[in-house]
DSSP file (Angstrom, degrees, kcal/mol; ACC not computed):
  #  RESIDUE AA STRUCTURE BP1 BP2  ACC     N-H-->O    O-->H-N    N-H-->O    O-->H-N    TCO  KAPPA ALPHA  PHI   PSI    X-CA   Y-CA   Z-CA
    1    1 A X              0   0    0      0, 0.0     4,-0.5     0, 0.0     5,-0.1   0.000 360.0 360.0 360.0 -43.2  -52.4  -12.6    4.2
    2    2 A X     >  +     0   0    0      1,-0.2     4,-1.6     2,-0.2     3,-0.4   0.831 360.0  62.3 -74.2 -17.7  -51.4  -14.4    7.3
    3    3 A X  H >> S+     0   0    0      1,-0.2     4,-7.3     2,-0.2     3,-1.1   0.978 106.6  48.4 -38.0 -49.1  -47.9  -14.6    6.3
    4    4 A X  H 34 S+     0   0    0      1,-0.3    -1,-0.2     2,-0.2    -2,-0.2   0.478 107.6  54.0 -86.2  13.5  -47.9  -10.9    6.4
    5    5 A X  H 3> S+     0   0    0     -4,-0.5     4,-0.9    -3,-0.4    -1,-0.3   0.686 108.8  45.2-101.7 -23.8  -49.4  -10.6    9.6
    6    6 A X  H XX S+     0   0    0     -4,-1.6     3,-3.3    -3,-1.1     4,-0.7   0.917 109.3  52.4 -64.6 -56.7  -47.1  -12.7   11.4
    7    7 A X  H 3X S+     0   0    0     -4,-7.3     4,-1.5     1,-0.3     5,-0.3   0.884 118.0  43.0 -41.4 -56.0  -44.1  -11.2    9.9
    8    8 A X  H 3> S+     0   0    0      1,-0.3     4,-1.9     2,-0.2     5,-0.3   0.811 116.7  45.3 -24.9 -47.7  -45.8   -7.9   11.1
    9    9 A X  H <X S+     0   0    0     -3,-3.3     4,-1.0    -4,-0.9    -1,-0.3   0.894 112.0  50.5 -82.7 -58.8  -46.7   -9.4   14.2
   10   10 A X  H  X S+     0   0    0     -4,-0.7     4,-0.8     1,-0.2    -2,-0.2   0.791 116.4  48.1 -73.9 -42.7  -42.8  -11.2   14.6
   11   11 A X  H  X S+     0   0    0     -4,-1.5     4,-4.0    -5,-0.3     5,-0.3   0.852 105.8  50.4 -25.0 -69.3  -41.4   -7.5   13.9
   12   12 A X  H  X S+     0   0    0     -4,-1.9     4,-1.3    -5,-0.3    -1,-0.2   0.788 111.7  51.6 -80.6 -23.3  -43.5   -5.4   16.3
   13   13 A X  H  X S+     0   0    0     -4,-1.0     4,-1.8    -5,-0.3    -1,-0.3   0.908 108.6  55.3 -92.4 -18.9  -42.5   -7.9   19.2
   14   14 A X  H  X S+     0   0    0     -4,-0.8     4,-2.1     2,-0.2     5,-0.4   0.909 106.0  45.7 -68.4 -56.1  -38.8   -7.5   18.3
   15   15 A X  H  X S+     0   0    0     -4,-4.0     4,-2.1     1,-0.2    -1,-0.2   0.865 110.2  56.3 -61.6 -13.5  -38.7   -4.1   18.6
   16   16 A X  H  X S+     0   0    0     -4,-1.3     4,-0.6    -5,-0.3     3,-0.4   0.978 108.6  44.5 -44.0 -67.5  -40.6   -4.4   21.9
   17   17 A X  H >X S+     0   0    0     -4,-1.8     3,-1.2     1,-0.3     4,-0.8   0.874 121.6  49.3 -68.0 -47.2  -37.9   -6.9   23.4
   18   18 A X  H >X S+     0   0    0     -4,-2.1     4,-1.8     1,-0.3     3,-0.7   0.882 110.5  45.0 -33.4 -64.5  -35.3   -3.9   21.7
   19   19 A X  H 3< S+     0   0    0     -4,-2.1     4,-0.4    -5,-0.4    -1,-0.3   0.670 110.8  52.0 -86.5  -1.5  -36.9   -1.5   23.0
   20   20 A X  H << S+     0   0    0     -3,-1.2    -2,-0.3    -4,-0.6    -1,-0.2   0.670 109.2  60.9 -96.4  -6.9  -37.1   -3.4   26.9
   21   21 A X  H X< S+     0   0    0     -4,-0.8     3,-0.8    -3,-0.7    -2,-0.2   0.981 105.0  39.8 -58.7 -82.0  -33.3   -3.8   26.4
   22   22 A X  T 3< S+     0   0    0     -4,-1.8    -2,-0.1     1,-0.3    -3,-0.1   0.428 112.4  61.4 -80.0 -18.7  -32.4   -0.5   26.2
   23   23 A X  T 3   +     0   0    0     -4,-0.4    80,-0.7    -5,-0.2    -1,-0.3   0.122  62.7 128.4-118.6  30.0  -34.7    0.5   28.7
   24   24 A X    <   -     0   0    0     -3,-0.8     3,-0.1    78,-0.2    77,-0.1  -0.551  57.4-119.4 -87.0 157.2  -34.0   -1.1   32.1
   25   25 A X        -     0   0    0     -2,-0.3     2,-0.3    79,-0.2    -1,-0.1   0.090  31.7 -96.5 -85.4-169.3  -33.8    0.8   34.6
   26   26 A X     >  -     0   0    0      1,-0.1     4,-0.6    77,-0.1     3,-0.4  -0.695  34.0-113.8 -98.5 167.5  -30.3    1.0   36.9
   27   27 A X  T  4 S+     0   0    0     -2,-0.3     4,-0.5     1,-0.2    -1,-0.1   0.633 109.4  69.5 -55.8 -30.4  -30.1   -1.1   40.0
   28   28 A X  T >> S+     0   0    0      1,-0.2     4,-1.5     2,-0.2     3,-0.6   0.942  98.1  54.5 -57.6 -54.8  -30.1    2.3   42.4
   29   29 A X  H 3> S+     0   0    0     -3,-0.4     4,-1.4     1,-0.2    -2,-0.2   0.809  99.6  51.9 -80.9 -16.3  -33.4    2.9   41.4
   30   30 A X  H 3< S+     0   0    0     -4,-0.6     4,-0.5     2,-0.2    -1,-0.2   0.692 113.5  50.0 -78.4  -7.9  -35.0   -0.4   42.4
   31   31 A X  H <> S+     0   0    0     -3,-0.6     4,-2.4    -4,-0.5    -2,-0.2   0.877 111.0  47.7 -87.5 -39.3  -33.3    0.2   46.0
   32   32 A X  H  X S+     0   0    0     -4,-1.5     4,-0.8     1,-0.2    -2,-0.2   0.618 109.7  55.9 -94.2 -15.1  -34.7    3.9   46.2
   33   33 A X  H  X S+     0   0    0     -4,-1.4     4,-1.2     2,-0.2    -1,-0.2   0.725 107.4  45.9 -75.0 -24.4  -38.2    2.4   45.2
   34   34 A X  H  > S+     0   0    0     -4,-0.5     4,-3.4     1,-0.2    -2,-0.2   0.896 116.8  50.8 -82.8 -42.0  -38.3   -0.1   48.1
   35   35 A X  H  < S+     0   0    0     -4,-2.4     4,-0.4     2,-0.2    -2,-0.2   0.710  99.5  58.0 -73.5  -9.0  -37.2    2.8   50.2
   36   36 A X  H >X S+     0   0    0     -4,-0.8     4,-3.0     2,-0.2     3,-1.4   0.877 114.3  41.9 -58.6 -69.4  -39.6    5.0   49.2
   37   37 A X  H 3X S+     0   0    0     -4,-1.2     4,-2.5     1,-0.4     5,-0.2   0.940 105.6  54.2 -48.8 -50.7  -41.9    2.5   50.4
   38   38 A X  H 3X S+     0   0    0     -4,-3.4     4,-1.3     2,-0.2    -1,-0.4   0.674 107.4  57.7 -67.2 -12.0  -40.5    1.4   53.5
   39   39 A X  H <> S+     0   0    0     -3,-1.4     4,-2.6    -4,-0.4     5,-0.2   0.860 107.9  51.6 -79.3 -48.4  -40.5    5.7   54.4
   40   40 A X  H >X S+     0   0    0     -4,-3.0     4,-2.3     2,-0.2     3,-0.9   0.968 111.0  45.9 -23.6 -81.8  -44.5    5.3   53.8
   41   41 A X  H 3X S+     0   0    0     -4,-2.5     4,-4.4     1,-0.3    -2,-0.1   0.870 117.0  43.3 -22.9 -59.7  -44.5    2.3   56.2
   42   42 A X  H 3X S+     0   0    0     -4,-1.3     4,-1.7     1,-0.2    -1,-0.3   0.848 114.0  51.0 -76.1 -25.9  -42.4    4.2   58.9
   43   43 A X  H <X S+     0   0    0     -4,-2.6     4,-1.7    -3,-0.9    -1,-0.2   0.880 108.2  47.8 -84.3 -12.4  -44.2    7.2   58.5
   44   44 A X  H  X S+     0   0    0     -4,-2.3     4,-2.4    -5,-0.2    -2,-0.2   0.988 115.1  50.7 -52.3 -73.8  -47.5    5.7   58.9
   45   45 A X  H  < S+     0   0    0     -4,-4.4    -2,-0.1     1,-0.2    -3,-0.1   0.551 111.3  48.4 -13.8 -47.2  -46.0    3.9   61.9
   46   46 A X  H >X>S+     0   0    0     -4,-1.7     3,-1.8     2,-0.2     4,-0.6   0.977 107.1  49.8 -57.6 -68.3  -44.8    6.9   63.3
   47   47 A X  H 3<5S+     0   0    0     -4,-1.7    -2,-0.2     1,-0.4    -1,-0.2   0.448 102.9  65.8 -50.3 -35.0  -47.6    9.0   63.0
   48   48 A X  T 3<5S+     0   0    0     -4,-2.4    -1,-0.4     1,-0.1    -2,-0.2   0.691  92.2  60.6 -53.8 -24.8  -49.6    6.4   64.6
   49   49 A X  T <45S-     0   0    0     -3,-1.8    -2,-0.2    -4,-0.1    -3,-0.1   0.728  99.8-127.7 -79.9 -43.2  -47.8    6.6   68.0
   50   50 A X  T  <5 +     0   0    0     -4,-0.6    -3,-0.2     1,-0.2     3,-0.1   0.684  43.2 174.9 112.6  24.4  -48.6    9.8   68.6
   51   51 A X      < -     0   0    0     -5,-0.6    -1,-0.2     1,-0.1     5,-0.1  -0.255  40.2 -99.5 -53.0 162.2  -45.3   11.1   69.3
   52   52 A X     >  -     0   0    0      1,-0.1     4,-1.4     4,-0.1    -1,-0.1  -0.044  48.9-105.0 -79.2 174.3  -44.0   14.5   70.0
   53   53 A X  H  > S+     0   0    0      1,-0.2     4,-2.6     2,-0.2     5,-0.2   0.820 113.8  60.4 -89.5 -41.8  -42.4   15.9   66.6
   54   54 A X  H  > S+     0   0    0      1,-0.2     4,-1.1     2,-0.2    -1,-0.2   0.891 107.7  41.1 -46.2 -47.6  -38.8   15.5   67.8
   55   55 A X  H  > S+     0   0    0      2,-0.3     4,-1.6     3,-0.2     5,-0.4   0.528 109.8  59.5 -99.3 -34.0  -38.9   11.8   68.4
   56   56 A X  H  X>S+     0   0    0     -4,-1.4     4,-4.8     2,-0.2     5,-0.5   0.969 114.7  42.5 -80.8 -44.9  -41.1   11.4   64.8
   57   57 A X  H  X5S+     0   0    0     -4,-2.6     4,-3.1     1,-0.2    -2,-0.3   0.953 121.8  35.2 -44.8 -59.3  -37.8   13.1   63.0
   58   58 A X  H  X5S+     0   0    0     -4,-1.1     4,-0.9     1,-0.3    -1,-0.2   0.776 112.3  61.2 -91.7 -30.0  -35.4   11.5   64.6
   59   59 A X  H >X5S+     0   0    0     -4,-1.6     4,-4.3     2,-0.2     3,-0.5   0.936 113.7  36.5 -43.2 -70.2  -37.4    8.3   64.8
   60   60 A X  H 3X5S+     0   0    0     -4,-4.8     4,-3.2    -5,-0.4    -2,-0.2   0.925 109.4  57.5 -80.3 -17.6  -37.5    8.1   60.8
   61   61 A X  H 3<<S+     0   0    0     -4,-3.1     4,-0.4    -5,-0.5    -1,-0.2   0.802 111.2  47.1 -83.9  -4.7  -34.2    9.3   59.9
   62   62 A X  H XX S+     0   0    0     -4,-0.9     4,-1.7    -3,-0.5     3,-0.6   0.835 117.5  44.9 -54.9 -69.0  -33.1    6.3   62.2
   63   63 A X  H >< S+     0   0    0     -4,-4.3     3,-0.9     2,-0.2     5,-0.2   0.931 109.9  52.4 -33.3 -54.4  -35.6    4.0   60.3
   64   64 A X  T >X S+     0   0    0     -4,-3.2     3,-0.7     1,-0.3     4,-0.7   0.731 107.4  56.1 -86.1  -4.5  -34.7    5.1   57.2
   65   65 A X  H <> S+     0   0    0     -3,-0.6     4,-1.0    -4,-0.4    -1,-0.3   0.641 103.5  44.9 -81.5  -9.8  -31.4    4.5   57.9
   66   66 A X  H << S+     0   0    0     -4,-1.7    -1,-0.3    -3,-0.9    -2,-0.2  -0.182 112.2  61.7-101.9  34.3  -31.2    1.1   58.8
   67   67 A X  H <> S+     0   0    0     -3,-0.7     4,-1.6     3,-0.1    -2,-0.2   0.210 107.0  45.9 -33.4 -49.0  -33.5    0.8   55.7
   68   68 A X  H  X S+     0   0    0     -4,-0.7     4,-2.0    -5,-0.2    -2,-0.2   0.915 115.7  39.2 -83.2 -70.1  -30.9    2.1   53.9
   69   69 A X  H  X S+     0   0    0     -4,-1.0     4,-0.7     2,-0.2    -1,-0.1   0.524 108.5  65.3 -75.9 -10.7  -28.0    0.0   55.3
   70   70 A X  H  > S+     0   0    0      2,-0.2     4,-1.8     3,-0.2    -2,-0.2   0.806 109.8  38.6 -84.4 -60.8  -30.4   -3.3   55.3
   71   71 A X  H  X S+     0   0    0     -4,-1.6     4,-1.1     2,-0.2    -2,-0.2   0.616 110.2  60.9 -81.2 -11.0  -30.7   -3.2   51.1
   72   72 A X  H  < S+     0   0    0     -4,-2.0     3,-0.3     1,-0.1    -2,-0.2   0.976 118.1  28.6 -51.8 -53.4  -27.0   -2.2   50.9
   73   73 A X  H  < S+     0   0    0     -4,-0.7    -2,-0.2     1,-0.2    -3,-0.2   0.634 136.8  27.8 -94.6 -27.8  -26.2   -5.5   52.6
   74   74 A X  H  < S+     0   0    0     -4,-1.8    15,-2.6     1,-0.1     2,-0.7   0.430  95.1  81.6-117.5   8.9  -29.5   -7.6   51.2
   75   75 A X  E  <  +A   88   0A   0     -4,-1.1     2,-0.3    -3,-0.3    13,-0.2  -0.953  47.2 175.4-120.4 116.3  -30.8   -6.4   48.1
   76   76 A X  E     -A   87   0A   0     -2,-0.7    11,-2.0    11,-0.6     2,-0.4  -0.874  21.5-145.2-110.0 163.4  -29.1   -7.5   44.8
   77   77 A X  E     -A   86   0A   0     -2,-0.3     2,-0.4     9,-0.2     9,-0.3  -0.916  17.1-155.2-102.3 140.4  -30.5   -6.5   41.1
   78   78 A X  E     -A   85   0A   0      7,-1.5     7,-1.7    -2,-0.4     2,-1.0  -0.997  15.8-127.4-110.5 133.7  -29.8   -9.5   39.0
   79   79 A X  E     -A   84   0A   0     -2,-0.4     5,-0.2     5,-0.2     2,-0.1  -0.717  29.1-177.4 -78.8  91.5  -29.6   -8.3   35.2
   80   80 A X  E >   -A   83   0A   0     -2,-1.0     3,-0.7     3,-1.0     0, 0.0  -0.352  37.5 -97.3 -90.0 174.1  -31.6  -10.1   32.8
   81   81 A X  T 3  S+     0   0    0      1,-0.2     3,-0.1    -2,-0.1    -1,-0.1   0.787 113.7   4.6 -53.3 -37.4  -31.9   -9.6   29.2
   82   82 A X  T 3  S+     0   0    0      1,-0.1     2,-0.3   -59,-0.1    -1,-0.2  -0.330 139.7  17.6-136.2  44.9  -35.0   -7.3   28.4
   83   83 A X  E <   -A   80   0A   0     -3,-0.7    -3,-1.0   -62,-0.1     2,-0.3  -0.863  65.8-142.6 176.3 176.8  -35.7   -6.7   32.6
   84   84 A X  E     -AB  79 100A   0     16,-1.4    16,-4.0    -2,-0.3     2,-0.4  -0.901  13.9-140.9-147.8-179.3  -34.0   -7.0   35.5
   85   85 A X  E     -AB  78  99A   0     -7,-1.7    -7,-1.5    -2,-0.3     2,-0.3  -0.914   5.5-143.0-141.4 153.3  -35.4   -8.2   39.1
   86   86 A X  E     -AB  77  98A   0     12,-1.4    11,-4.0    -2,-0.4    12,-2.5  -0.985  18.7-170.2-106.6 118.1  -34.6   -7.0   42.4
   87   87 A X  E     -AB  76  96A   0    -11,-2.0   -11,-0.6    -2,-0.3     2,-0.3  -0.667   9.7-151.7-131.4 159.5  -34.5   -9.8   45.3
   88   88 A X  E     -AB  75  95A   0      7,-0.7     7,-2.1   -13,-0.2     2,-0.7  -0.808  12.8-139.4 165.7 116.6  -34.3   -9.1   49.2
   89   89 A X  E     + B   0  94A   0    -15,-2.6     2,-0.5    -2,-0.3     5,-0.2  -0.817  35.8 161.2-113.3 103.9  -32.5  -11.7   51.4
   90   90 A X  E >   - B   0  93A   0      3,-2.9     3,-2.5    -2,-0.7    -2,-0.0  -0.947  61.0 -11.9-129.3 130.4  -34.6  -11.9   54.5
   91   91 A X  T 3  S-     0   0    0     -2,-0.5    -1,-0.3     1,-0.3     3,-0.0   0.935 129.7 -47.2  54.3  53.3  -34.4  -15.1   57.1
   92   92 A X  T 3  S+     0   0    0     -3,-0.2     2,-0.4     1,-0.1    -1,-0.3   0.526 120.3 121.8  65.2  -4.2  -32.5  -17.5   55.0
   93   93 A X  E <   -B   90   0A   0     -3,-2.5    -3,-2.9     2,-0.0     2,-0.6  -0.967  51.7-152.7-111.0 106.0  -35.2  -16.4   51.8
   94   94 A X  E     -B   89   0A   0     -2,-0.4     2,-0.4    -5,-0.2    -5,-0.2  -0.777  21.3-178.7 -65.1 114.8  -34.8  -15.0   48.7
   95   95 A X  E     -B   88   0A   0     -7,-2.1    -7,-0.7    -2,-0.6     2,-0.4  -0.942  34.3-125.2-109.0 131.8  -37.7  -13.0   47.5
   96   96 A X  E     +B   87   0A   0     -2,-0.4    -9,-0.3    -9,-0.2     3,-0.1  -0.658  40.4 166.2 -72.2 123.9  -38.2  -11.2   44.3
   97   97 A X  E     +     0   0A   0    -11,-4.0    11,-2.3    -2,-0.4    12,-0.4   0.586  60.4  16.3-113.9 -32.0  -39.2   -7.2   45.7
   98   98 A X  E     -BC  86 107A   0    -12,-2.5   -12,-1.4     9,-0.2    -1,-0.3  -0.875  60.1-156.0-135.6 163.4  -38.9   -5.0   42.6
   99   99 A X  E     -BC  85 106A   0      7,-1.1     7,-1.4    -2,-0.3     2,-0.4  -0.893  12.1-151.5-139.8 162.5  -38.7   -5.4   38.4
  100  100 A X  E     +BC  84 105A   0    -16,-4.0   -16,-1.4    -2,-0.3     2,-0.3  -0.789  32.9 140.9-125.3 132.7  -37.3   -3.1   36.5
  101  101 A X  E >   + C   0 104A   0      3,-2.5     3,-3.6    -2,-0.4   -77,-0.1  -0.987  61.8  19.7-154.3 154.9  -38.7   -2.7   32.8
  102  102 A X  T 3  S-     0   0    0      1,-0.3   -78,-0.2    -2,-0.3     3,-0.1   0.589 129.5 -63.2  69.6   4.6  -39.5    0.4   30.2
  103  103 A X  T 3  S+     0   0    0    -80,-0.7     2,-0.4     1,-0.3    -1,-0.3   0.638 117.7 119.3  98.4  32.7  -37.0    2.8   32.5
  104  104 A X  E <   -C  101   0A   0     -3,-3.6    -3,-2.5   -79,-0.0     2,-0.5  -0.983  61.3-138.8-131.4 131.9  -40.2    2.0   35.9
  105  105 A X  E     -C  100   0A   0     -2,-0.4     2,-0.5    -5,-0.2    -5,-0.2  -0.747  20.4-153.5 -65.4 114.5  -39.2    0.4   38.9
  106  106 A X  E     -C   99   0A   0     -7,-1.4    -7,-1.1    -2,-0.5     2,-0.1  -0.947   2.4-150.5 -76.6 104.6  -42.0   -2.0   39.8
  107  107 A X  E     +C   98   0A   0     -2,-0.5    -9,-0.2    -9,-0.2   -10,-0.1  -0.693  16.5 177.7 -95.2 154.9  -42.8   -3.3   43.6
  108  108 A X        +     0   0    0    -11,-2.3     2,-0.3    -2,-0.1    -1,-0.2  -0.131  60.2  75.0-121.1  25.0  -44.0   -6.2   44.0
  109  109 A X  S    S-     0   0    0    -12,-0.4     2,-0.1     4,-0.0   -12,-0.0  -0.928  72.6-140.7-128.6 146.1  -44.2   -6.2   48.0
  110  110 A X     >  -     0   0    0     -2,-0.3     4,-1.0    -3,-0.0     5,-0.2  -0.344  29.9 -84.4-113.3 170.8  -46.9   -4.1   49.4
  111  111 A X  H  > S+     0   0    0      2,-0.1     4,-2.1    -2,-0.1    -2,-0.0   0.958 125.8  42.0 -57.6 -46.3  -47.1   -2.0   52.2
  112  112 A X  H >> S+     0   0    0      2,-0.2     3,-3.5     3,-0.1     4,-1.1   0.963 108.0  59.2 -58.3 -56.6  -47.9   -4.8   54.9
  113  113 A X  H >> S+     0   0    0      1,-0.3     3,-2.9     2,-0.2     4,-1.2   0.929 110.1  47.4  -8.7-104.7  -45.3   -7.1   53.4
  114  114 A X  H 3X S+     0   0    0     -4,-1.0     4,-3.7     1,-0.2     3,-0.5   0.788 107.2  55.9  15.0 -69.0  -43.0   -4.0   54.3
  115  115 A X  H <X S+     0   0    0     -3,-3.5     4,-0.8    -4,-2.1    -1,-0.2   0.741 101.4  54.7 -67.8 -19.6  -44.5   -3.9   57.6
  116  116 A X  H << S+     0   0    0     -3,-2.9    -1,-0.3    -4,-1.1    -2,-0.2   0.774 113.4  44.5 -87.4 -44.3  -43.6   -7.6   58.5
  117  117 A X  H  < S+     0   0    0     -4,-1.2    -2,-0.2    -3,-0.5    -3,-0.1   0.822 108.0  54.4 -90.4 -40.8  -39.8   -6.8   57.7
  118  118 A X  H  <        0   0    0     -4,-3.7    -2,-0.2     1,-0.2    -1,-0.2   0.845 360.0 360.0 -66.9 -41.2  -39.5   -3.5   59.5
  119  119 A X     <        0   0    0     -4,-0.8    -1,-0.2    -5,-0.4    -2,-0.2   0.674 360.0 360.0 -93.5 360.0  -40.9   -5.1   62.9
């Protein structure tokens, strides 16, 4: 009986790893999940300052471009076998930001974390 519960057992965790193989997500999308977040941050920011409505536009499509141009130049995905990781080069420091499993982008950095990078 326990044979047949491993094998069961050794089975159901291959087709897991199979099915996390097939399903990581592309490298694009762990960059557009940190930017999604960092446009939270900045709009929070913004929208705290109390500026006039021109200045909050032109204010975040400036943020979100040097957001934008910040993970071209400092976020790599490195591809692992059944996930992949997304790391952020900030101050001489690699940090792990995103992992990608089951086709979902995962952050691991929070909104303050964020907030600490942007300022």
């Amino acid at each position: 009986m326990a044979k047949k519960v491993f094998v069961f057992l050794t089975f159901v965790v291959l087709i897991l790893l199979a099915a996390m193989a097939f399903s990581k997500p592309e490298p694009w999308e762990h960059q557009t999940a940190v930017r999604q977040l960092a446009l939270n941050v900045v709009s929070q920011e913004v929208s705290n300052a109390k500026l006039p409505d021109e200045l909050v536009a032109t204010g975040t499509d400036m943020a979100m471009n040097a957001a934008g141009s910040f993970l071209q130049s400092h976020m790599q995905v490195e591809d692992y076998l059944v996930l992949n990781v997304g790391f952020v080069s900030f101050h001489g420091q690699t940090l792990p930001i995103t992992i990608g499993a089951f086709s979902k982008v995962f952050v691991l950095a929070d909104e303050e974390d964020v907030r600490h990078i942007i300022r």
